[in-house]
C-alpha positions, 0 to 999 in steps of 0.5 A: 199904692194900688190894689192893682198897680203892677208892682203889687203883682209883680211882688205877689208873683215874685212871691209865689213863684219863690214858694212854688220854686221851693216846694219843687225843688224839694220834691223833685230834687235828686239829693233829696230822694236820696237822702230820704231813701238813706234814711229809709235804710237806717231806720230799716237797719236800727230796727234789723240791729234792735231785733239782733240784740233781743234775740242774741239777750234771749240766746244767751239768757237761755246758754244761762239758765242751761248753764244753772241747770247743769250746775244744779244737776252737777251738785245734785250727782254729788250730794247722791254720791256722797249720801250713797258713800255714807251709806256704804261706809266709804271714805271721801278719799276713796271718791277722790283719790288724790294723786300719788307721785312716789312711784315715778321716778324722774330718770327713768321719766327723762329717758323715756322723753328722750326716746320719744323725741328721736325718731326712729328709722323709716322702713324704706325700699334701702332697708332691704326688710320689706318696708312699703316702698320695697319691690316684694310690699304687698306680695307675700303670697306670690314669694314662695312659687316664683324666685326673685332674680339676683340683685347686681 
């Protein structure tokens, strides 16, 4: 074969022309703009969740050593409470009374949840004692100077 036969050529253009169709199609094609751009946002989106999770490890590596303070704060009242009840000779017991359930009685414990379970009656206009919904609510002061008409 020839250096310059036409089947050379035509190989050597065949060949080009696949490379060049190639490349053109990579960068002019649709889905791969596409595709680009969707990995675009997940990167975007992994960099916006790692920056998430560092601040919410920093809240709440903050909530515990706020939380540590207070317990620390909390023992430091009691060890006072108790060296100030040394000091003046109190018990523990009297600090921390502890509950003393002699004097309930469980009738009388019985009857005042039943009473507090029925409802009593409202004060409406039948009432006829001046509940909110009468006709003299509100007038008292009117009452005395001018009588009421009778009722029928």
């Amino acid at each position: 074969m020839d250096a310059s036969s036409p089947l050379t050529f035509a190989i050597i253009g065949f060949i080009v022309g696949l490379i060049i169709g190639a490349v053109a199609y990579r960068l002019f094609s649709k889905s791969q703009r596409e595709a680009a751009s969707m990995r675009q946002k997940l990167l975007e989106r992994e960099h916006q969740i790692a920056e998430m999770k560092s601040s919410v490890g920093s809240h709440l590596t903050g909530i515990y050593q706020r939380l540590s303070n207070i317990r620390d704060e909390a023992n430091q009242l009691e060890l006072q409470l108790k060296e100030d009840a040394a000091e003046w000779d109190i018990r523990d017991a009297a600090i921390q009374p502890s509950l003393d359930l002699s004097g309930i009685d469980p009738a009388r414990e019985q009857q005042t949840r039943a009473d507090a379970s029925t409802p009593s009656t409202p004060r409406d206009y039948a009432d006829g004692k001046g509940g909110t919904l009468s006709e003299d609510f509100g007038l008292k002061g009117n009452e005395a100077a001018t009588p009421q008409p009778p009722r029928y």
